[in-house]
C-alpha positions as CSV (number, residue, x, y, z in Angstrom):
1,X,-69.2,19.6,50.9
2,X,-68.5,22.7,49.8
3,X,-70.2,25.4,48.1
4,X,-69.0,28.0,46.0
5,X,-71.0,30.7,44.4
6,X,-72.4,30.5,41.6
7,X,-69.8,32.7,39.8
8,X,-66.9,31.3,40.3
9,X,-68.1,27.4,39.6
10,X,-69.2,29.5,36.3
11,X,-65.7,30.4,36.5
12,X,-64.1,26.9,37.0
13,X,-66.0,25.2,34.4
14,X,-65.0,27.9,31.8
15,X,-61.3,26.9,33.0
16,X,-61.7,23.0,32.4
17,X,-63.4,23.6,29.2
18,X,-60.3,25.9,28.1
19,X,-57.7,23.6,29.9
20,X,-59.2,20.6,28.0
21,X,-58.9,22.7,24.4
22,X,-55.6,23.2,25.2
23,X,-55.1,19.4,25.8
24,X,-57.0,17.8,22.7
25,X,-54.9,20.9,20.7
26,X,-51.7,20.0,21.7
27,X,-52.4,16.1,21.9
28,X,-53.2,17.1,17.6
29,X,-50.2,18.7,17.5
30,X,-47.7,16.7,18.9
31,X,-49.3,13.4,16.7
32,X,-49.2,16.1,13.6
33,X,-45.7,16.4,14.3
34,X,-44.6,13.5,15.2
35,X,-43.7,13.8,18.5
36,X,-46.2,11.5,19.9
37,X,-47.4,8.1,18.2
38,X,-51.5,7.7,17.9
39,X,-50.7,4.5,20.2
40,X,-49.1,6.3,23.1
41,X,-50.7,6.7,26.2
42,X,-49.5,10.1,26.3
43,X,-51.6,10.8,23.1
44,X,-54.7,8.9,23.8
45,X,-54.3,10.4,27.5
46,X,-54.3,13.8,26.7
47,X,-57.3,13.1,24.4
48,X,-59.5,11.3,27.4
49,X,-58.9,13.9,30.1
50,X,-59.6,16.9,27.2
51,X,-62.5,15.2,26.1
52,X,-63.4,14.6,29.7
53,X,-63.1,18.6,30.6
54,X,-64.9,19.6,27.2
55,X,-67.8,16.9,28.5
56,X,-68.0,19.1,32.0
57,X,-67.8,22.0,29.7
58,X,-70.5,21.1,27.3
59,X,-72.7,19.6,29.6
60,X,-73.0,23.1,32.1
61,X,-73.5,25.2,29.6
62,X,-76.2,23.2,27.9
63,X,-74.3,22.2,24.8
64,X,-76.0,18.5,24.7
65,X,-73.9,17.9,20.4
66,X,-70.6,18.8,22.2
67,X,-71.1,17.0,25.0
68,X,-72.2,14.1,23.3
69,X,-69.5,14.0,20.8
70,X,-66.7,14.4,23.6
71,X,-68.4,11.2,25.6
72,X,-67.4,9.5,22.0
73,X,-64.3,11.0,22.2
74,X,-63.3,9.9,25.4
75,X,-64.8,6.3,24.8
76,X,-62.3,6.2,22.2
77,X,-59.2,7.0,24.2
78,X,-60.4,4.8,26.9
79,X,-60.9,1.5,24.3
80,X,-57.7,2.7,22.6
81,X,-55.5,3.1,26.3
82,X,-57.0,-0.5,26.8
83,X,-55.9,-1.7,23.8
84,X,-52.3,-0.6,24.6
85,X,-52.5,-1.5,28.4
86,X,-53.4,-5.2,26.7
87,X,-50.5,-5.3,24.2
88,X,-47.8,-4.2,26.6
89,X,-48.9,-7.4,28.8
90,X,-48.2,-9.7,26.0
């Protein structure tokens, strides 16, 4: 494994939180819009993966509310991506 100092994991982590913002904003935005459907993959993906980075996020920097709420999140987009993965096969 390998180890990178301590600044730029600091780094890194800052990105993902940022990178999953971006991905829960524009997941809201393209719903909002109606550009994506709440059922779509596409929407409930964006929504796991940000909640997912925010959870990395939250969790370094000690923010035990966020990171708790984005576990939520993601468990949400994970029951709702079954849901569709289960309707398509019928």
């Amino acid at each position: 494994m390998i180890a990178l100092p301590a600044q730029t994991l600091d780094l890194a982590i800052e990105v993902i939180g940022w990178a999953g913002a971006v991905m829960i904003l524009v997941a809201y935005l393209l719903l909002t819009t109606g550009r994506l459907a709440a059922r779509s993959t596409a929407y409930q993906g964006l929504n796991l993966v940000g909640a997912l980075a925010f959870v990395l996020n939250s969790g370094w920097n000690g923010a035990i509310p966020s990171a708790t709420l984005n576990v939520i999140w993601a468990g949400i987009a994970v029951y709702a991506l079954a849901r569709i993965s289960g309707a398509r096969r019928v």
